[in-house]
C-alpha positions as CSV (number, residue, x, y, z in Angstrom):
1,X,185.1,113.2,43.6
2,X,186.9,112.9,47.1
3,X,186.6,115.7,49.7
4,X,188.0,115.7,53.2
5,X,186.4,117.1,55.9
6,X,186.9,120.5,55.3
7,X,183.8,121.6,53.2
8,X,182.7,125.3,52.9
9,X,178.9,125.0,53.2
10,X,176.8,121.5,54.3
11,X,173.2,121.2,54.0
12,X,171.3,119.0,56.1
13,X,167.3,117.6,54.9
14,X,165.3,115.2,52.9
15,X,165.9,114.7,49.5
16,X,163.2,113.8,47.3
17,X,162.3,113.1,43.6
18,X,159.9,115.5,42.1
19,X,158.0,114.0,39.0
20,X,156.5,117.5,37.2
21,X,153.2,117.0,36.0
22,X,152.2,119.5,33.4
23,X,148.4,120.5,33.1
24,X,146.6,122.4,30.6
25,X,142.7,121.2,31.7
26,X,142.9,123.1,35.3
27,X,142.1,126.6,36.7
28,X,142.8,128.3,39.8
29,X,140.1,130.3,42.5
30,X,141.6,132.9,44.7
31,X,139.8,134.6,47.6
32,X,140.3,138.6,48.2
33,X,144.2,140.0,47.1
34,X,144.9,136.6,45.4
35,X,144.5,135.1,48.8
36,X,143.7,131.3,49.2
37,X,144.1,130.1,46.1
38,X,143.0,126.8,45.2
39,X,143.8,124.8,42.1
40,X,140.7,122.9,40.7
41,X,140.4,120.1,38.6
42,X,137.2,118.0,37.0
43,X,136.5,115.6,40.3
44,X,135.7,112.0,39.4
45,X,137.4,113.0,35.9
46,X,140.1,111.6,33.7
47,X,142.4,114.5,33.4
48,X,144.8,115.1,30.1
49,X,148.3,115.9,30.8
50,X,150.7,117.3,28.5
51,X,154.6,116.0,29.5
52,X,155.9,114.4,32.8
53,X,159.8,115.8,34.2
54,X,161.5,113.7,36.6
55,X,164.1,115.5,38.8
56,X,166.4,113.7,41.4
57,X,168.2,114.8,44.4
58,X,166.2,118.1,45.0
59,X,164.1,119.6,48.0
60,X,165.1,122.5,50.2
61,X,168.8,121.2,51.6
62,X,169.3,119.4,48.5
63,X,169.0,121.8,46.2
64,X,171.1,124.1,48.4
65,X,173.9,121.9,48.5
66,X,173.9,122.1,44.8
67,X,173.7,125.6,44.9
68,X,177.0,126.3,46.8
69,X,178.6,123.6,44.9
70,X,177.3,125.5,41.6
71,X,179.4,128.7,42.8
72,X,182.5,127.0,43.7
73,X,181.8,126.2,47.2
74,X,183.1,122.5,48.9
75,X,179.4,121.5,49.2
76,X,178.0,118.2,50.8
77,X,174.9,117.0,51.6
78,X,173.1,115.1,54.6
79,X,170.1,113.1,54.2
80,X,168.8,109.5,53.8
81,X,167.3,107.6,50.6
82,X,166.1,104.3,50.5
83,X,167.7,101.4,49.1
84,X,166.0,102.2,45.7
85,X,166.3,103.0,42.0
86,X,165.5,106.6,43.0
87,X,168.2,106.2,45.8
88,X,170.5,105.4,42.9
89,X,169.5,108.3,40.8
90,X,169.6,110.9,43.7
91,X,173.5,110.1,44.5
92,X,174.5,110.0,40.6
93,X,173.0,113.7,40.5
94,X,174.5,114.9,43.4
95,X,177.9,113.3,42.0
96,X,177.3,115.0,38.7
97,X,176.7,118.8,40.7
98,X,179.9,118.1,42.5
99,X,178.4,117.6,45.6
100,X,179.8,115.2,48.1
101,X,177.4,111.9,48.9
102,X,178.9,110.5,51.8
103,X,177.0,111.6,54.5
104,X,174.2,110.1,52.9
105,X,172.5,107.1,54.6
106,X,171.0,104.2,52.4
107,X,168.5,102.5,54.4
108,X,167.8,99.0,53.0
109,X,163.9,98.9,53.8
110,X,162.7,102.4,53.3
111,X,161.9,104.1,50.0
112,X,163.1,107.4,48.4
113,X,160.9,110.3,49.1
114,X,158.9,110.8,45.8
115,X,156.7,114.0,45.4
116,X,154.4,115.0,42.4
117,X,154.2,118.1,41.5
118,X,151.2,119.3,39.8
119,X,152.3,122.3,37.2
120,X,149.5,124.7,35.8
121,X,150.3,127.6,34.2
122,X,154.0,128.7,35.8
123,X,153.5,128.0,39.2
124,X,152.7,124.6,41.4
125,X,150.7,122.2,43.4
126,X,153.3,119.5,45.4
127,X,151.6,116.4,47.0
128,X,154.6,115.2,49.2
129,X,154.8,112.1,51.1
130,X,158.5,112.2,53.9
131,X,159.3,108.7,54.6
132,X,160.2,108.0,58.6
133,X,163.9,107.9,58.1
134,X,165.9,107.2,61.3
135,X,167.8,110.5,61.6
136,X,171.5,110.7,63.0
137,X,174.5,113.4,62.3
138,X,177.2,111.8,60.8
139,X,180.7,113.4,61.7
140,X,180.8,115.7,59.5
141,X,183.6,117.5,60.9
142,X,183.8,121.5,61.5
143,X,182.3,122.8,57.9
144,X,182.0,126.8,57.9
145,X,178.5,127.0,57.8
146,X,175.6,124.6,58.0
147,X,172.6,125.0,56.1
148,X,169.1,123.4,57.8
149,X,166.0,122.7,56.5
150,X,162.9,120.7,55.1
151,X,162.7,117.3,57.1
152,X,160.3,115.3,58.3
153,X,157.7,114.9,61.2
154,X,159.7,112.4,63.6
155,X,163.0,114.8,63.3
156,X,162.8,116.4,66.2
157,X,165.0,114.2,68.2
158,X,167.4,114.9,65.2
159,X,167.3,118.6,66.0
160,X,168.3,118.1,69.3
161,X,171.4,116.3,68.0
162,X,171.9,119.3,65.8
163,X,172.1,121.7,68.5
164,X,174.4,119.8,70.9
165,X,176.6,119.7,67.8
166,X,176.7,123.4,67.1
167,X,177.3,123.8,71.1
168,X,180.6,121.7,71.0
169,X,181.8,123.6,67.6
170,X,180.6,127.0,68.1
171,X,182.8,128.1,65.4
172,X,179.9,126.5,62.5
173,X,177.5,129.0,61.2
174,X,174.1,128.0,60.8
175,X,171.5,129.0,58.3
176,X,167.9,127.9,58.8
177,X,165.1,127.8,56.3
178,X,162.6,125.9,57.7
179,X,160.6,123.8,56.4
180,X,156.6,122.6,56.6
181,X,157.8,120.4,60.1
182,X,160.1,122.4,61.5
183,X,157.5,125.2,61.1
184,X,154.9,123.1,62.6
185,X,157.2,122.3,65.7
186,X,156.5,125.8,66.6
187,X,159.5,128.0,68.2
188,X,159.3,127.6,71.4
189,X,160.3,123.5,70.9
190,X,163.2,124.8,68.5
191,X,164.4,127.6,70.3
192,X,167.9,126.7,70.8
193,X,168.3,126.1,67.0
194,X,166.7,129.4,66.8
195,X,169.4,131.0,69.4
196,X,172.4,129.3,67.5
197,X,171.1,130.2,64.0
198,X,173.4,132.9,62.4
199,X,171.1,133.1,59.1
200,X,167.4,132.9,59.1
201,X,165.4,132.6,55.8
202,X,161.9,132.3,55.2
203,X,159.0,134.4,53.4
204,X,156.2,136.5,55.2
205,X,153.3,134.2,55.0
206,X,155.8,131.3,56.8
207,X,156.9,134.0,59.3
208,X,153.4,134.8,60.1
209,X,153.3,131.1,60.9
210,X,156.2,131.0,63.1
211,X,155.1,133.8,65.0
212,X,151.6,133.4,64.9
213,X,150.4,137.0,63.7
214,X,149.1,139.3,61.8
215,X,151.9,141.3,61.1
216,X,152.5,142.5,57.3
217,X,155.0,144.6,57.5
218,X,158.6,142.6,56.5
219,X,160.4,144.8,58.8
220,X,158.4,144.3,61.8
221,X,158.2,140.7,61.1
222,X,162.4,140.6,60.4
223,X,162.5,142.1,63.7
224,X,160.2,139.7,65.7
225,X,162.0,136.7,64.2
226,X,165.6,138.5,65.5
227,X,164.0,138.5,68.6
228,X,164.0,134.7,68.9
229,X,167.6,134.6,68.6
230,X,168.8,134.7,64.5
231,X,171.9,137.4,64.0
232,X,170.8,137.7,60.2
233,X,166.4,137.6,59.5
234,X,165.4,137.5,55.9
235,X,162.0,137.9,54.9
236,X,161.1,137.1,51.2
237,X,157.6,138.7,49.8
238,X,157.9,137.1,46.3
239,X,157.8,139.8,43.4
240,X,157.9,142.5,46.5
241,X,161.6,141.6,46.8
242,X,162.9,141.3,50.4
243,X,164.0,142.3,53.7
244,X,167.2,141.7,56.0
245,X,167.8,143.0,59.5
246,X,171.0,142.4,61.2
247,X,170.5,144.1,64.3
248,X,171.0,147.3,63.6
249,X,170.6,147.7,59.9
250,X,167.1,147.2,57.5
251,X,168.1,146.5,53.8
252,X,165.5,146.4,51.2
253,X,166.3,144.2,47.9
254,X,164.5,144.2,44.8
255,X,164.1,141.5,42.5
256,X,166.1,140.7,39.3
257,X,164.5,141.9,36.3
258,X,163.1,138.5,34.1
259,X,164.3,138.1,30.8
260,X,160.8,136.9,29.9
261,X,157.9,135.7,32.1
262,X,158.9,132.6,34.2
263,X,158.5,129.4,33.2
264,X,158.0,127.2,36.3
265,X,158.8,128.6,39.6
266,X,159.6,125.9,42.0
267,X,162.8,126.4,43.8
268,X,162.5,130.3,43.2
269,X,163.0,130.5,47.4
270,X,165.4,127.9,47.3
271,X,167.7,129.6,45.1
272,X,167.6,133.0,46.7
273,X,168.1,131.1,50.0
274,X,170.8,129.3,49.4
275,X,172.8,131.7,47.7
276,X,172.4,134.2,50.0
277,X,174.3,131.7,52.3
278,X,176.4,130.9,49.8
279,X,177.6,134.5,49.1
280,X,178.2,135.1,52.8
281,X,180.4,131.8,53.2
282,X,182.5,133.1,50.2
283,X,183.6,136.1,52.4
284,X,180.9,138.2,50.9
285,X,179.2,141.5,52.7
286,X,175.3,140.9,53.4
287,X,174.8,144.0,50.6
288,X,176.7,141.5,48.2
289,X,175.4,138.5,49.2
290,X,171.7,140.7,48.5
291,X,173.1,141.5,44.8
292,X,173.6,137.6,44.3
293,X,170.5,136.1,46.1
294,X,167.7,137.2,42.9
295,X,169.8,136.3,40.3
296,X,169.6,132.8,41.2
297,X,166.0,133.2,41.4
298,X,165.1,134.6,38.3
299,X,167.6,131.8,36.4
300,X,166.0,129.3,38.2
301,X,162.2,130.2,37.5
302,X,163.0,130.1,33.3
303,X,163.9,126.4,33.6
304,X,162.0,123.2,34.9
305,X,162.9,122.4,38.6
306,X,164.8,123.9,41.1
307,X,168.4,123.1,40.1
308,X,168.3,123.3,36.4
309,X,168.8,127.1,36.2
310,X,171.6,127.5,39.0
311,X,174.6,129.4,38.0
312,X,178.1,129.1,37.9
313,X,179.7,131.6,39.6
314,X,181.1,133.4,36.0
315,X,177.7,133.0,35.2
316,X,176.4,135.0,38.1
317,X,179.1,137.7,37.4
318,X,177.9,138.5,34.3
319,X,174.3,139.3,35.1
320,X,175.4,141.3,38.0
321,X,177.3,143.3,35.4
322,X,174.6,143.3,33.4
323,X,172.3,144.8,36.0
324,X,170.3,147.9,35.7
325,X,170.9,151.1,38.0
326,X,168.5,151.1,40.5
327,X,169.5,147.0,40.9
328,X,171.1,147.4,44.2
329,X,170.1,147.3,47.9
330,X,168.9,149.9,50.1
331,X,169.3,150.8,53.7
332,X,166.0,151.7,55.0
């Protein structure tokens, strides 16, 4: 598919291949609330495992850009892959979700990110391994909005890039969901992608992390978050729902009822993430854009991965008509 620079929504990351790794032999020790958990398996051991999924062109970026595309948005993606098989196999999937591949950089002697992700019951373990890419912003032109995330530990230079980007076309919103790096590089070294940043996305225990509290309360922690420069802060609290402060205004969001219990929740944040940005660059109010965001989620958890269960924009429709009552969000 050919695109021109005009795209709706790019998202800028790693891409990786996760290989899904499904246990049965396993079992999981939590400390106090269900805090701490670890997953534990026979050491020194031969371990039985029951099927193995592979899933191209996915991580946090990635599986936004597929996202948008998913609900009509002009999507692209940019990222690097090595010069690899799984290279090959993470731009046929983009191609094949309509997202454009050609601000993707091959690089002849590096490999594709690969993860394994350990599945027990219907949640995850991910051992991930980001290959040093050389990062650089392609021209990419003046998209509406900008979606940053997940990459890896020798990016910060590239984040620096970002922001003098952003400074020259000040007309590009830009959502940030950080990732495990850009979380580690702490707030104070990001803090002009955090002034710039229209939407900011993350759940409590990672905003805890940024801002190096205590804090429980959503609100307070939305609030803290604004206070580093975000004009939109929303804090997911898994099956608690979540939060959004604009400023001025507190919404509350619950989640989308499940159909039946969830099958494998990777990309559950992801989804909500991405199509809360999504919504927004479709014209949609931030109370909208709330309606949309769990409805991805709860698709998304019922299949394997974090793309498989993303919905068409008809699709999404008809579970929002479908919704019950009290399915709406509140000002608090």
């Amino acid at each position: 598919m050919f695109f021109k620079n005009n795209f709706d929504f790019i998202a800028i990351g790693d891409a990786t291949i996760d290989a899904f790794i499904r246990i049965k032999e396993a079992s999981v020790n939590c400390g106090i609330n269900k805090n701490n958990c670890q997953l534990c398996l026979d050491y020194g051991n031969k371990i039985p495992y029951e099927s193995v999924t592979v899933v191209p062109a996915v991580g946090n970026s990635a599986n936004a850009a597929v996202a948008a595309a998913r609900l009509g948005l002009k999507s692209a993606f940019v990222g690097n892959i090595g010069n690899d098989q799984n290279g090959k196999d993470c731009l046929g999937a983009f191609r094949a979700n309509n997202v454009c591949a050609k601000f993707i950089k091959i690089h002849k002697d590096k490999k594709t990110n690969y993860h394994y992700v350990l599945w027990y019951e219907d949640d995850r373990t991910i051992l991930i391994k980001h290959e040093k890419f050389d990062y650089s912003l392609p021209n990419i032109g003046s998209p509406k909005w900008i979606y940053l995330s997940s990459l890896g530990e020798n990016s910060l230079p590239f984040h620096f890039e970002i922001t003098a980007y952003l400074k020259k076309n000040q007309e590009i919103n830009l959502a940030f969901q950080p990732g495990t790096f850009q979380m580690k590089f702490g707030a104070e070294k990001l803090s002009e992608i955090y002034k710039l940043t229209k939407v900011f996305i993350c759940n409590l225990q990672e905003a805890q992390r940024i801002l190096n509290t205590k804090e429980e309360n959503p609100v307070e922690l939305a609030k803290m978050i604004a206070d580093l420069g975000p004009k939109i802060t929303v804090i997911t609290d898994g099956r608690k729902g979540a939060h959004t402060y604009d400023g001025e205004n507190v919404w509350f969001m619950p989640l989308y009822p499940d159909p039946r219990p969830p099958f494998e929740r990777t990309g559950a944040g992801d989804a909500f993430s991405s199509t809360f940005v999504a919504a927004l660059a479709m014209g949609k109010t931030i109370e909208e854009a709330l309606m949309m965001a769990p409805v991805n989620s709860m698709s998304v958890v019922q299949k394997i991965g974090a793309q498989a269960g993303l919905l068409t924009l008809q699709e999404m429709e008809g579970y929002l008509k479908n919704a019950p009552s009290n399915y709406k969000p509140s000002k608090i």
